[in-house]
C-alpha positions as CSV (number, residue, x, y, z in Angstrom):
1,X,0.2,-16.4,7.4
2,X,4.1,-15.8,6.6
3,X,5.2,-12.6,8.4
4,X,5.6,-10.0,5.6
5,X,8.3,-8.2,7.1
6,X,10.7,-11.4,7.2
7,X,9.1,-12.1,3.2
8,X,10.1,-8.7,2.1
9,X,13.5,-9.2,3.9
10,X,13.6,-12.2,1.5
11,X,12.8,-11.5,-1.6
12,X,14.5,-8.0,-1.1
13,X,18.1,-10.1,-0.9
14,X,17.1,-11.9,-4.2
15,X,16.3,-8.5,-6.0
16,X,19.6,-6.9,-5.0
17,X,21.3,-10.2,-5.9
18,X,19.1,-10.1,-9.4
19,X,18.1,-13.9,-8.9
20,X,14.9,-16.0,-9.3
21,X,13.6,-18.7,-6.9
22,X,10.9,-21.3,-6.6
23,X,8.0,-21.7,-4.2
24,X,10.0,-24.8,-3.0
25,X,13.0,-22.6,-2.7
26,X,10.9,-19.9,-0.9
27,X,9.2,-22.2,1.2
28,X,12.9,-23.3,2.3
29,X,14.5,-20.3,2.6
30,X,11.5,-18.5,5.1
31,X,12.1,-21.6,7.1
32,X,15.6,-21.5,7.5
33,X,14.8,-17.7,8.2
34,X,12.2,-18.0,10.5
35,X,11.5,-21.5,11.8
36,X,7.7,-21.4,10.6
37,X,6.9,-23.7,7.3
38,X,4.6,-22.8,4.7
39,X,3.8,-25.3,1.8
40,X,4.7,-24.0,-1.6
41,X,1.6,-24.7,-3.5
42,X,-1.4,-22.7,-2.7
43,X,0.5,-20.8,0.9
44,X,2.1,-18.0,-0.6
45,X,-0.4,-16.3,-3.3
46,X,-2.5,-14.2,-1.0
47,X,1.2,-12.9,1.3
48,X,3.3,-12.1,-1.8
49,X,-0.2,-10.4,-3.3
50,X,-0.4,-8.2,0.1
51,X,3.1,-7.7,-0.3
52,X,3.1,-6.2,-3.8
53,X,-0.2,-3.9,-3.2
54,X,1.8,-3.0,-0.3
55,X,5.1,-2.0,-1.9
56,X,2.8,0.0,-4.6
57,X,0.8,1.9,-2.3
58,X,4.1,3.0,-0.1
59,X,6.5,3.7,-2.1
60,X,5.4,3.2,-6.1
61,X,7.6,-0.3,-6.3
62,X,7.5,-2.8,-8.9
63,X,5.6,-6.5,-8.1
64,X,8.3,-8.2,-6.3
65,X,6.7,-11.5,-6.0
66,X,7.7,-11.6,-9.8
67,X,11.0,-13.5,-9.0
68,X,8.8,-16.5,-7.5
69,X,7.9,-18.8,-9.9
70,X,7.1,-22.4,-10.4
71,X,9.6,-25.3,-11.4
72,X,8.3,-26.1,-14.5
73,X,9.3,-24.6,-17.8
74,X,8.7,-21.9,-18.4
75,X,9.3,-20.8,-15.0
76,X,6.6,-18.2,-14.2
77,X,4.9,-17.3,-11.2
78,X,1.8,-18.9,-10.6
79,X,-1.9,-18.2,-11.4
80,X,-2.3,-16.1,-8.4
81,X,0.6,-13.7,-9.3
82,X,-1.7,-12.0,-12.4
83,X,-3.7,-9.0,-11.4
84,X,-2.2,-9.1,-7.7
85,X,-1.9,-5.6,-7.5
86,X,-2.6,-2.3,-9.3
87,X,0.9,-2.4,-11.3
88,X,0.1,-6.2,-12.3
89,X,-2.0,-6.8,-15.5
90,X,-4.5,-9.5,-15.7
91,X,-2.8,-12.8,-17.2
92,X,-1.7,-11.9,-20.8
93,X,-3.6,-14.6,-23.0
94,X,-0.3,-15.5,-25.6
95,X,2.1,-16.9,-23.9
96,X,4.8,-14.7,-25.5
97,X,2.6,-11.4,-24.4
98,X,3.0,-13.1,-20.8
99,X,6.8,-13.8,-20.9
100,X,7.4,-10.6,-21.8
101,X,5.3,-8.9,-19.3
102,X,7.2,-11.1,-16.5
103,X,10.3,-10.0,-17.9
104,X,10.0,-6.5,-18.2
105,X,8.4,-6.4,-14.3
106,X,12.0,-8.8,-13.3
107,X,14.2,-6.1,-14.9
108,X,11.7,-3.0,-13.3
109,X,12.6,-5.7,-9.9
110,X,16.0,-6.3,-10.3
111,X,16.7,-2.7,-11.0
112,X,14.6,-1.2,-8.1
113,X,16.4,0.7,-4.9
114,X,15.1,-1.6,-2.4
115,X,14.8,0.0,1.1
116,X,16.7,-2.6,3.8
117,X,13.2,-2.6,5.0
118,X,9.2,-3.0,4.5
119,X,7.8,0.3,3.9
């Protein structure tokens, strides 16, 4: 399992930077970090899901697995990102209920003091 202290370190650089990557980018990027490689399809659902019930329980943050998403268009985050945590819904059923949802938790992400740190 990907370290989650190396993830958040991650994921944290792409909130401050307001940017959204792939799972192929992702996978990329924690190897380049760490050495270790993790597939992109089907590896990283159950980390970045620890990750954001993590953030929520310590410190109240908003689901930053939410700038992961998969190539296609639209670029979402994928199935396993729905419901992940307390302060992620279940899967909207419109598509335009669930594009908004994502975009509102990106903005809550992107705007979020981010400790240099996993909390």
């Amino acid at each position: 399992m990907p370290n989650l202290d190396e993830l958040y370190v991650l994921l944290r650089t792409w909130a401050v930077a307001k940017q959204v990557h792939t799972y192929t980018e992702l996978s990329s990027r924690y190897q380049a970090r760490t050495n270790d490689w993790f597939e992109p399809h089907g590896s990283w659902d159950a980390p970045l899901g620890e990750l954001n019930q993590r953030l929520h329980a310590r410190i109240g943050a908003p689901a930053l697995s939410a700038l992961v998403v998969l190539k296609k268009d639209p670029q979402e985050p994928g199935g396993g990102f729905w419901g992940c945590a307390p302060n992620v819904p279940a899967r909207p059923a419109s598509d335009m209920a669930r594009l908004t949802e994502r975009a509102r938790i990106v903005n809550a992400v992107h705007a979020y003091n981010w400790p240099a740190t996993l909390p």
